[in-house]
C-alpha positions in Angstrom: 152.0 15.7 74.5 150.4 14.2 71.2 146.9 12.7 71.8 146.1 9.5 69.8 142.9 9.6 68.0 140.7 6.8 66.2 141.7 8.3 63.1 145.7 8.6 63.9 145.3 4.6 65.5 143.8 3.3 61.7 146.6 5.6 59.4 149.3 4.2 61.4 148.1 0.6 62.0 147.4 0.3 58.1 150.7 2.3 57.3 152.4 -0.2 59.0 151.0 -3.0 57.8 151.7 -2.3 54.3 155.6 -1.5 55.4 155.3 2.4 54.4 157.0 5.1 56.4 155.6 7.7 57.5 157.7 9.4 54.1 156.6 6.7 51.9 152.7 7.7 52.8 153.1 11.5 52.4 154.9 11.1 48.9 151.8 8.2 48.1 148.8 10.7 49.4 151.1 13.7 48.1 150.6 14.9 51.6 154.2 15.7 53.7 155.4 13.8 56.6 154.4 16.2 59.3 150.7 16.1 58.0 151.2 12.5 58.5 152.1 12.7 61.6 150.3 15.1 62.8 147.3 13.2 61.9 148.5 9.8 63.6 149.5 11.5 66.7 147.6 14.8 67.5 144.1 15.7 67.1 143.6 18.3 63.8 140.7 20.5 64.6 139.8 19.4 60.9 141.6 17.4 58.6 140.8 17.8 55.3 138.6 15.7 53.2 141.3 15.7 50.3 144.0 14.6 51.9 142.0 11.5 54.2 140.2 10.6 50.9 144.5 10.1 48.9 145.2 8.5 51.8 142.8 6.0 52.2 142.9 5.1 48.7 146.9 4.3 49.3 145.8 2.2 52.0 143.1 0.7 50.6 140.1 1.4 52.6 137.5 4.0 52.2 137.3 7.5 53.7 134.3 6.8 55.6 136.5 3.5 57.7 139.2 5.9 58.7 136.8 8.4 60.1 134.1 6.8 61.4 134.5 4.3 64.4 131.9 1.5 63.4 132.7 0.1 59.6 135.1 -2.9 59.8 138.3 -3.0 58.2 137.3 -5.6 55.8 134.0 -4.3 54.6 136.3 -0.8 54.1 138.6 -2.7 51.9 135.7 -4.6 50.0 133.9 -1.3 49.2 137.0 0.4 48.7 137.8 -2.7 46.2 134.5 -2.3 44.5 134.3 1.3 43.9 138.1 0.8 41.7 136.7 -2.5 39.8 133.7 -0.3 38.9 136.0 2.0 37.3 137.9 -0.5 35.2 137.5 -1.0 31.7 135.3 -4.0 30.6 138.8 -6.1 29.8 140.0 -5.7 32.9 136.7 -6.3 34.6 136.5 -9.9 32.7 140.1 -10.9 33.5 139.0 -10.4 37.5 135.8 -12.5 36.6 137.8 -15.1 35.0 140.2 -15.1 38.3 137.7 -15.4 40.6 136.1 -18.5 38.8 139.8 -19.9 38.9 140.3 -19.3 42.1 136.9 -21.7 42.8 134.4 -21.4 45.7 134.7 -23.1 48.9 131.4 -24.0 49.7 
């Protein structure tokens, strides 16, 4: 009888919030379905670092929220944010800027 894990509970919530199948996430993470599975509903002995890091990056948090227990969803997505605007090339980078000082401050 499969065993949910923290790790399994986070894949398959955020899987399902973005609408992906379990199909649609292995071809993403260029993982199979039964990996996929197998992580949401069993406990791997170890899963490997490569394939949690493709798959958090399709679902938009870091590595560290899907295996740790204590980072909030939203600081996973913020950091995750941050590590792909750091990558971007300056244009890009002053096209977000200009967004954000569109899109105004509340306070």
């Amino acid at each position: 009888m499969p065993t949910t894990t923290p790790l399994g509970e986070k894949i398959r919530t955020l899987r399902k919030k973005k609408g992906y199948t379990l199909e649609k996430l292995a071809e993403l993470a260029e993982s199979s379905k039964s990996y996929i599975w197998q992580l949401e509903n069993d406990n791997p002995p170890r899963p490997s670092a490569d394939k949690i890091a493709k798959i958090a990056v399709v679902l938009g948090v870091t590595p560290d929220y899907l295996i740790t227990e204590s980072v909030p969803v939203a600081d996973a997505t913020d950091t995750a944010f941050f590590r792909k605007y750091q990558t971007m090339d300056p244009a890009t980078k002053e096209k977000i800027r200009r967004m954000m000082d569109l899109i105004g401050d509340d306070e």
